[in-house]
LOKETI-713138 format. One record per residue (C-alpha): residue number from 0; chain; x, y, z. Coordinates in Angstrom, 3 decimals. Example, Ala and Ser with C-alpha at 12.3 -4.5 7.8 and 13.67 -1.06 7.14 Angstrom:
BEGIN
SITE   i ch       xx       yy       zz
SITE   0  A   12.300   -4.500    7.800
SITE   1  A   13.670   -1.060    7.140
This chain:
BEGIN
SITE   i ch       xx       yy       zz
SITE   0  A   12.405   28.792  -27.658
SITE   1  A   13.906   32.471  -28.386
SITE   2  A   10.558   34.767  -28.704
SITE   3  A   10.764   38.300  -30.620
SITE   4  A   11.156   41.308  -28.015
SITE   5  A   14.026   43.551  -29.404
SITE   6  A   17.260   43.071  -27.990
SITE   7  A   17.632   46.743  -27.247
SITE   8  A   14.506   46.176  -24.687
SITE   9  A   16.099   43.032  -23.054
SITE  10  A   16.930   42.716  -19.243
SITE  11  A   19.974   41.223  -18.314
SITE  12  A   20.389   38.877  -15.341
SITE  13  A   23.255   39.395  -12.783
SITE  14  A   25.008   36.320  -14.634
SITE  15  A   24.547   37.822  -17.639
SITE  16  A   28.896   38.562  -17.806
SITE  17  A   29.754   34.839  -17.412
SITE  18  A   27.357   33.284  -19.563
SITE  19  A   29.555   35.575  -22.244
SITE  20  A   32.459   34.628  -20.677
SITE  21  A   31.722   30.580  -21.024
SITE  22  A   30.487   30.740  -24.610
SITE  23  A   27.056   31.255  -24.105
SITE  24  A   24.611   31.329  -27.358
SITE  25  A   22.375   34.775  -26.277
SITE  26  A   18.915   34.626  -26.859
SITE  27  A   15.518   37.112  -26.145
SITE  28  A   13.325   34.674  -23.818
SITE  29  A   10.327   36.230  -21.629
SITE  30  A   12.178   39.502  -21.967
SITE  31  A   15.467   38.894  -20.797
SITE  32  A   19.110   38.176  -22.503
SITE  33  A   19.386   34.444  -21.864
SITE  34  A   21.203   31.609  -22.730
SITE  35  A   20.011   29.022  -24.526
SITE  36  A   23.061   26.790  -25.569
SITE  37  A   26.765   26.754  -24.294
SITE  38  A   29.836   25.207  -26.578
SITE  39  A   28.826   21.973  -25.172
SITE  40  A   25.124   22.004  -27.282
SITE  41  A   22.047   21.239  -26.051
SITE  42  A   22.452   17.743  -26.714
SITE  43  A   25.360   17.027  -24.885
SITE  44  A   23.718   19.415  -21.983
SITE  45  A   21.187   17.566  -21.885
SITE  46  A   22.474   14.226  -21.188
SITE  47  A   25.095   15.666  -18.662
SITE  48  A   22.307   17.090  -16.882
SITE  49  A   20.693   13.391  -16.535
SITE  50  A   23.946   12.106  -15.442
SITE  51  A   25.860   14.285  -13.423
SITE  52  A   25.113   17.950  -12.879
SITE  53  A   23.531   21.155  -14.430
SITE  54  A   23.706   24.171  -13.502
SITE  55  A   21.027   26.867  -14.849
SITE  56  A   20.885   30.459  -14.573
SITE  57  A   16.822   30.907  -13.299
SITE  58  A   17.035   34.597  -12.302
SITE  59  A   14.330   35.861  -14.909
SITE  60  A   11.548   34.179  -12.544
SITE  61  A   10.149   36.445  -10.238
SITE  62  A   11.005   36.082   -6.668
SITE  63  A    8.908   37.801   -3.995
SITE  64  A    7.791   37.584   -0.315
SITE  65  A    4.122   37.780    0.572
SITE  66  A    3.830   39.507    3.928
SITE  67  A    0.351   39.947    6.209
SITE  68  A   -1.595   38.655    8.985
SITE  69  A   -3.136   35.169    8.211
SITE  70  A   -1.684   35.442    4.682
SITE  71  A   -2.175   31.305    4.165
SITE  72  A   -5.730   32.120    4.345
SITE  73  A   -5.801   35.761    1.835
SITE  74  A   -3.352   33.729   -0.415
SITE  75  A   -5.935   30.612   -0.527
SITE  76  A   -8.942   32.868   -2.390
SITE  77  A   -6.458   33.131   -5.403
SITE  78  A   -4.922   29.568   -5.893
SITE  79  A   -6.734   25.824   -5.584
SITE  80  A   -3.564   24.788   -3.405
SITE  81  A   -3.507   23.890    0.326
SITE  82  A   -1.761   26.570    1.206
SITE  83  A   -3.420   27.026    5.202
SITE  84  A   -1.586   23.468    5.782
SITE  85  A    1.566   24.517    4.366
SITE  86  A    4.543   23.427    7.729
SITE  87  A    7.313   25.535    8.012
SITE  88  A   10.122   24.585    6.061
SITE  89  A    8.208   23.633    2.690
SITE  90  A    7.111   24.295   -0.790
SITE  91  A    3.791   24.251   -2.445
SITE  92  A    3.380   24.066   -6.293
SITE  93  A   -0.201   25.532   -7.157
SITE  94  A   -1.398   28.270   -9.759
SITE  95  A   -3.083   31.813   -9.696
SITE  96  A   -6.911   31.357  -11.272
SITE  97  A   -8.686   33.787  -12.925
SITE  98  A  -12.791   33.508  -12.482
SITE  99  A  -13.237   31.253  -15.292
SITE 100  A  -10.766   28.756  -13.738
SITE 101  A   -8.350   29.489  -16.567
SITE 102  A   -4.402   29.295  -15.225
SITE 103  A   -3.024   32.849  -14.816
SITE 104  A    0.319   31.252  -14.002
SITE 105  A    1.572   28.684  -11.947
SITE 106  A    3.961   28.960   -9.015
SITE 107  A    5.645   27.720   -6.007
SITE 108  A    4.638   28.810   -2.533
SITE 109  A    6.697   28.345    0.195
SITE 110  A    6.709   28.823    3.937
SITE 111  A    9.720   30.410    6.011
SITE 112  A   11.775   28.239    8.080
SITE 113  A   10.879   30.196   11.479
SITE 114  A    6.898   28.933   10.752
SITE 115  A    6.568   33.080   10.786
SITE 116  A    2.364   32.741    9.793
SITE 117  A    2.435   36.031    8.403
SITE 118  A    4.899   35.858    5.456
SITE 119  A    5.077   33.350    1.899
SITE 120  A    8.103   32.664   -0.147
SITE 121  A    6.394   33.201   -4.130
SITE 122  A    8.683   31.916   -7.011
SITE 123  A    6.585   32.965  -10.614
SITE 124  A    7.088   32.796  -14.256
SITE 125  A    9.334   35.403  -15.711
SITE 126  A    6.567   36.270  -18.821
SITE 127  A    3.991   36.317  -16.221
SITE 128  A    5.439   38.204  -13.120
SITE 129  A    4.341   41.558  -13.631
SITE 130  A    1.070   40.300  -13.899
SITE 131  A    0.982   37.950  -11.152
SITE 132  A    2.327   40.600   -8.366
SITE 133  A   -0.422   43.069  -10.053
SITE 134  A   -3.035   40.088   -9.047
SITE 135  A   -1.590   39.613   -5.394
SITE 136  A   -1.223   43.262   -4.976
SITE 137  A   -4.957   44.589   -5.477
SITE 138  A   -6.208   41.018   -3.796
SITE 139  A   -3.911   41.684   -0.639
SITE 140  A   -4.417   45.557   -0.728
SITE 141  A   -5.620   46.292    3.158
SITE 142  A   -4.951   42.978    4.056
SITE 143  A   -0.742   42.682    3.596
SITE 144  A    1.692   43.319    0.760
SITE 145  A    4.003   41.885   -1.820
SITE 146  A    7.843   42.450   -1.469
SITE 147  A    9.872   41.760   -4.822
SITE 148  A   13.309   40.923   -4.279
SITE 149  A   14.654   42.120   -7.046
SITE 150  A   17.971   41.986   -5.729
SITE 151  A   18.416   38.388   -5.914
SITE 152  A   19.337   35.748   -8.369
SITE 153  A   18.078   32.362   -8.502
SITE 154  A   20.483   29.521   -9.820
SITE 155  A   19.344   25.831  -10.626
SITE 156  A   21.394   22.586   -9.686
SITE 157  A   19.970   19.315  -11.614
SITE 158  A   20.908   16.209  -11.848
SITE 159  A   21.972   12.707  -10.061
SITE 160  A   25.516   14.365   -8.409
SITE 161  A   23.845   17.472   -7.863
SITE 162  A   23.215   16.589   -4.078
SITE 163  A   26.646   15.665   -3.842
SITE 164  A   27.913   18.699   -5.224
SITE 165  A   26.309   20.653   -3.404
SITE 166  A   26.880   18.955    0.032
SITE 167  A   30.672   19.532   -0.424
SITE 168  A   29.887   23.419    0.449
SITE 169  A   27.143   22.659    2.852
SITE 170  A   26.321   18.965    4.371
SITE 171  A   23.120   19.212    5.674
SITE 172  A   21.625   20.281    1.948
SITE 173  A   21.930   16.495    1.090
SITE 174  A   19.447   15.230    3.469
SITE 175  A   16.639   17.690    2.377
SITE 176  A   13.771   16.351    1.710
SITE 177  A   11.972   17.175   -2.013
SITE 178  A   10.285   20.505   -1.659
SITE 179  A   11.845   21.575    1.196
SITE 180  A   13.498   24.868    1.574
SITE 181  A   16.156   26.275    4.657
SITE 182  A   18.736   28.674    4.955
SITE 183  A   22.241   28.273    4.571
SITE 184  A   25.682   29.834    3.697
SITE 185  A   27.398   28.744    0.881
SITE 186  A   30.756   30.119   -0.570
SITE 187  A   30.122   32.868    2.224
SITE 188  A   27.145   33.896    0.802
SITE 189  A   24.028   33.511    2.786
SITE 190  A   21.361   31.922    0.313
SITE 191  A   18.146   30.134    0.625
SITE 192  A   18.144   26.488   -0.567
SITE 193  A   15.348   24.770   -2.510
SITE 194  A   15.403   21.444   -3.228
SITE 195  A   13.055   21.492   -6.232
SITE 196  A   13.285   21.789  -10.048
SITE 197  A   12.130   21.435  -13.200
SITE 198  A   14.187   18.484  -14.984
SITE 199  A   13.011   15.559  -13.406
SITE 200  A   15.993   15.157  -11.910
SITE 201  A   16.841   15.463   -8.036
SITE 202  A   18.545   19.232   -7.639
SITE 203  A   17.661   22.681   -5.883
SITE 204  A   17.165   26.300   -6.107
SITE 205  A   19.471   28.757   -4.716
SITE 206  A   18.382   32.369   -4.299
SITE 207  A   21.217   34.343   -3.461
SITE 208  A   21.752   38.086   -3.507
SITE 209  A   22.690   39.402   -6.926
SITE 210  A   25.852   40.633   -6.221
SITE 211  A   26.961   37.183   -5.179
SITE 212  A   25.899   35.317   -7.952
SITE 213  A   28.770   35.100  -10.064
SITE 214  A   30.751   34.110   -7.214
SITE 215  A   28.232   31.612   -5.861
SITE 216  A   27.990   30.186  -10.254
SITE 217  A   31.716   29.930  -10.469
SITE 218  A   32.424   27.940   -7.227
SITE 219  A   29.589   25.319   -8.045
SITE 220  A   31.232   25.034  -12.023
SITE 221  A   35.226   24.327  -10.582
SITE 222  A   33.454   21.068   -9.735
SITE 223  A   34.168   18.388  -12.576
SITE 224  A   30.774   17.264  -12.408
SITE 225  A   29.046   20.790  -12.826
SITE 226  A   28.378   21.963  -16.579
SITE 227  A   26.515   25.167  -17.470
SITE 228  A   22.975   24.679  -19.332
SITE 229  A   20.843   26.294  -21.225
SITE 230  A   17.410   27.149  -22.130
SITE 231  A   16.814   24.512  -24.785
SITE 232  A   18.068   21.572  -22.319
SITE 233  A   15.892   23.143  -19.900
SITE 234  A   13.073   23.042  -22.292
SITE 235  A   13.610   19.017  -23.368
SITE 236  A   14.501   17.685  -19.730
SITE 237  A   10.988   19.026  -19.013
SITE 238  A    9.635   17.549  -21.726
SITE 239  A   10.616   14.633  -20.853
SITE 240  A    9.626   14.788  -17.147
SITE 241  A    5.984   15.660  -18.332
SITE 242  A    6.578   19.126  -17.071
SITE 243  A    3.898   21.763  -17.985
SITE 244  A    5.588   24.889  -19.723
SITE 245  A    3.389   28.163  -18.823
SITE 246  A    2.204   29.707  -22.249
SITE 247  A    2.767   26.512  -24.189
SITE 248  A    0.779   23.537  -22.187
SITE 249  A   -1.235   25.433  -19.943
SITE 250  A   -2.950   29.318  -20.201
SITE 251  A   -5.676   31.114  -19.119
SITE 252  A   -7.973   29.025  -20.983
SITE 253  A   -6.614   25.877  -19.649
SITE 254  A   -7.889   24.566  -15.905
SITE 255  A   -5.463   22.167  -13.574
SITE 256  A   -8.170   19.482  -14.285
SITE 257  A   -7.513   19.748  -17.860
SITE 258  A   -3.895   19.313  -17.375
SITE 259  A   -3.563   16.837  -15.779
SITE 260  A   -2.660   18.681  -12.057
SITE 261  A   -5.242   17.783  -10.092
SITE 262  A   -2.063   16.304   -7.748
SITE 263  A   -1.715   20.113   -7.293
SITE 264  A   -5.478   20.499   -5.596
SITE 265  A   -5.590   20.529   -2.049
SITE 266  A   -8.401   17.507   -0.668
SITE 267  A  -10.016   20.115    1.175
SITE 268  A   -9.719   22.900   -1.076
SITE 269  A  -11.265   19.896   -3.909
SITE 270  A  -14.564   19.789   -1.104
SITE 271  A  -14.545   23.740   -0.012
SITE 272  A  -13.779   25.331   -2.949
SITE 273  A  -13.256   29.092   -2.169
SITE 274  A  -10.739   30.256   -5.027
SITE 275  A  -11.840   31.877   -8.522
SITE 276  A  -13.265   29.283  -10.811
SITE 277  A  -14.064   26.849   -8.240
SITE 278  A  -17.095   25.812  -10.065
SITE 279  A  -15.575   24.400  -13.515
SITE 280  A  -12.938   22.980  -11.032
SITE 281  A  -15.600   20.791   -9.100
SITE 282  A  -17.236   20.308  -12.090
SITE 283  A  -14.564   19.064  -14.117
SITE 284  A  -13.349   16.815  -10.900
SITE 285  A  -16.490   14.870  -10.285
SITE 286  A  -17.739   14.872  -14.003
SITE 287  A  -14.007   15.022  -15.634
SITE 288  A  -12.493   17.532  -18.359
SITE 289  A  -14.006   17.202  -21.871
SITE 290  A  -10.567   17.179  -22.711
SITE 291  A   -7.216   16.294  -21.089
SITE 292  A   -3.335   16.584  -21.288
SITE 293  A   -1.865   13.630  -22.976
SITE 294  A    1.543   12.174  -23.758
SITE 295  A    2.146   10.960  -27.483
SITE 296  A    4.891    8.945  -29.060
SITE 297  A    5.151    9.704  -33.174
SITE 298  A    5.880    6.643  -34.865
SITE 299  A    9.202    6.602  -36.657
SITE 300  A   12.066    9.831  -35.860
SITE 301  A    9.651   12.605  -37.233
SITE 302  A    9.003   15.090  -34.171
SITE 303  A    5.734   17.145  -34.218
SITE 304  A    6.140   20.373  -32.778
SITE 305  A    3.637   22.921  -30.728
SITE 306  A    0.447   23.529  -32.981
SITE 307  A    0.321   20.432  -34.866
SITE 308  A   -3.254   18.975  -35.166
SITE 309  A   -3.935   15.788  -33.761
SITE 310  A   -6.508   13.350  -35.401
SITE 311  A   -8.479   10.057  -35.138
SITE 312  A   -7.501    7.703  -37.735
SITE 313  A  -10.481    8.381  -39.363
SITE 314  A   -9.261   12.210  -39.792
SITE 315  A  -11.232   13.819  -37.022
SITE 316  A   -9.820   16.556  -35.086
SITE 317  A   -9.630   15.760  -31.832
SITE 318  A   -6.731   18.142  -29.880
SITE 319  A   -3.445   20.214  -30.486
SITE 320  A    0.000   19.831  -29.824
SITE 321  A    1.610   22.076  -26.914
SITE 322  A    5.025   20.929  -26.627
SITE 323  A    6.656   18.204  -28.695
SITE 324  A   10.768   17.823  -30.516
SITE 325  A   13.229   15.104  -29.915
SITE 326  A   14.420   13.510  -25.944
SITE 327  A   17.558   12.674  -25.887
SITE 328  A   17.392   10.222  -22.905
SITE 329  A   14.030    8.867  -24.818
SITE 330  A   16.269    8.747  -28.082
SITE 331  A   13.126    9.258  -29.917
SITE 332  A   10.432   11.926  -30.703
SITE 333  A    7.668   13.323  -27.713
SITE 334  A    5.138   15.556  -28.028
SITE 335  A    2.267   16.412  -25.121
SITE 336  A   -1.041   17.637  -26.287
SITE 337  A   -4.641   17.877  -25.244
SITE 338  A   -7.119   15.623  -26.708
SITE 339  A  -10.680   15.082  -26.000
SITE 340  A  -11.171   12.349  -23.302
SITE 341  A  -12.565    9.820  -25.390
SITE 342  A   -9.137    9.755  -26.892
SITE 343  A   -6.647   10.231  -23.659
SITE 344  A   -6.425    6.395  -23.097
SITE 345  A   -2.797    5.118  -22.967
SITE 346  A   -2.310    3.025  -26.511
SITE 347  A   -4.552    5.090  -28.452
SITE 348  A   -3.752    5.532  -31.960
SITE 349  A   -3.464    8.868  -33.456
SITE 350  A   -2.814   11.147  -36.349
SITE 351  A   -0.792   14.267  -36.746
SITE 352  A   -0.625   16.485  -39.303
SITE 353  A    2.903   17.517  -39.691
SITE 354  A    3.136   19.829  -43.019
SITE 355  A   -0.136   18.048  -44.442
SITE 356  A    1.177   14.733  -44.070
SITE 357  A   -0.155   11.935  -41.370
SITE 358  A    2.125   11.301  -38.484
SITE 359  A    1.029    8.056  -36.207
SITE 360  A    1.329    8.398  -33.175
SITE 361  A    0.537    6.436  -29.640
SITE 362  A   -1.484    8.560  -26.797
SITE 363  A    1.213    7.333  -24.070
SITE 364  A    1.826    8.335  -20.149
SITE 365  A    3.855   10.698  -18.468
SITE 366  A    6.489   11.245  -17.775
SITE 367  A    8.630   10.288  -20.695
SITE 368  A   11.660    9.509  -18.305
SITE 369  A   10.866    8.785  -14.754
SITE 370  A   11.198   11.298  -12.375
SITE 371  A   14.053   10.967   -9.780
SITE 372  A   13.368   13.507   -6.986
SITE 373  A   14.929   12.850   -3.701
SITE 374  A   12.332   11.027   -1.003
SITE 375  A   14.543   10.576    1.765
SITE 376  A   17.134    7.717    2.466
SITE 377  A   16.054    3.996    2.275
């Protein structure tokens, strides 16, 4: 989880004070000071995150507006998403393409509240934000522009109680519907609420102005159900939703067809095509991927971690591990991979090589642990 940049070269987020201040283990991630485990540890922060409430400090993503006329359309030649369609109100999960149809990043798209045609919401990868605005930037340039708000923090709330925490400091967030976005003012902050995530779990996003973020953080943690989490919970409960991790499960050699998002493709953009790469993407859609993003179960407690090689049984290679370690809800080892197609059927048994030795393992489906995102009430 913690990757190499110096500490002397590390951003701080505008939590940064209270994750000291509650314990927080520091670690470099994506070039930022973050936490990655409170006192609690990332088991138990795990597990209270699938039954009550986490809260997650998200501020290293990048967090920008996308202003110009007909921007749906200018944003469309960049991403395989539906973004023309997009109604007022909601969020679109899609990635950037470069012209081999290899993932530059993937992001959430979202469009204002007041329908305004001419601006996007854009919420991107912290490792890959400088990158992605230089994209959008020379794309858009004489067309519209790209406003980073830089001066705002974005704050995750995950979990079953989450909507019920939440709807203590403003009612109508509990009736949102999943990937839905609207203003509101919370702890007399005014903040834009999300209801998205990246556990699995029902929760939201709250981007509020930096210099209310500590405020906004401590009201939502006086709440008995609220515990702070960090990066390695984050990193399992995705796991175990069968959550792609940017750098890890999917690159810029990797395609959405590949991994398993072709959810993600619009219908029409899927008969149009019109964004970089288009070709391997209707390729790969009507002829399929020669190889695909698989869930495995290792036999026994072993976990195999990201590079191990995956085999036949007969000691072919065949694919990689991308993400893999221990779920706690699972209360077993998981592990996602690609293999080639031949091998992607659920039941399909596998080898890894974990330190030379063979690990069996069952090609399974995701996700791990069902997904409970809010659909509305029954």
């Amino acid at each position: 989880m913690p990757d190499t940049v110096s500490t002397d070269a590390l951003h701080a987020t505008p939590l940064d004070a209270l994750h000291r201040t509650l314990g927080a283990k520091m670690v470099p991630f994506a070039g930022y000071s973050m936490p990655v485990q409170y006192p609690l540890g990332v088991l138990k922060e795990h597990l209270h995150t699938r039954a009550a409430a986490g809260l997650f400090d998200v501020s290293h993503m990048g967090q920008a507006d996308l202003v110009g006329e007909d921007i749906a359309a200018a944003v469309e030649e960049l991403v395989p998403g539906d973004i023309q369609s997009l109604k007022a109100g909601r969020i679109r999960y899609t990635q950037l393409l470069n012209e081999e149809g290899g993932i530059i990043d993937d992001l959430m798209i979202a469009k204002p509240v007041d329908d305004d045609p001419n601006r996007l919401h854009l919420v991107v990868n912290a490792a890959c934000k400088d990158k992605d605005y230089a994209v959008f930037e020379a794309h858009l340039k004489g067309r519209g522009s790209l406003e980073r708000k830089s001066q705002h923090a974005l704050l995750a709330l995950q979990g079953p109680k989450a909507a019920k925490v939440l709807a203590l400091l403003d009612p109508q967030c509990a009736t949102m519907p999943f990937m839905s976005l609207r203003p509101a003012s919370i702890a007399g902050t005014d903040v834009v609420v999300s209801r998205c995530g990246y556990t699995g779990e029902d929760g939201f996003e709250i981007s509020v102005p930096a210099v209310s973020a500590t405020k906004l953080a401590e009201t939502l943690l006086e709440h008995a159900d609220v515990e702070p989490i960090g990066l390695g919970a984050r990193d399992s409960l995705r796991l175990e939703a069968g959550l792609c991790l940017y750098g890890h499960d999917i690159d810029v050699t990797t395609s959405p067809v590949e991994a398993d998002l072709v959810w993600s493709i619009g219908k029409r953009r899927r008969l149009e095509g019109g964004f970089p790469g288009d070709a391997r993407l209707l390729i790969e859609l009507h002829e399929g991927p020669s190889r695909v993003r698989v869930g495995l179960k290792p036999i026994g407690r072993a976990p195999a971690r990201e590079g191990t090689v995956i085999e036949t049984v007969e000691g072919d290679g065949v694919g990689i591990i991308t993400s893999g370690g221990f779920g706690p809800t699972v209360e077993a080892p998981i592990a996602m991979g690609y293999v080639e197609k031949t091998y992607a059927q659920p039941g399909t048994r596998l080898h890894l090589i974990v330190r030379g030795k063979v690990l069996e393992a069952d090609v399974t489906s995701m996700p791990f642990v069902p997904q409970r995102y809010y659909r509305g009430s029954k």
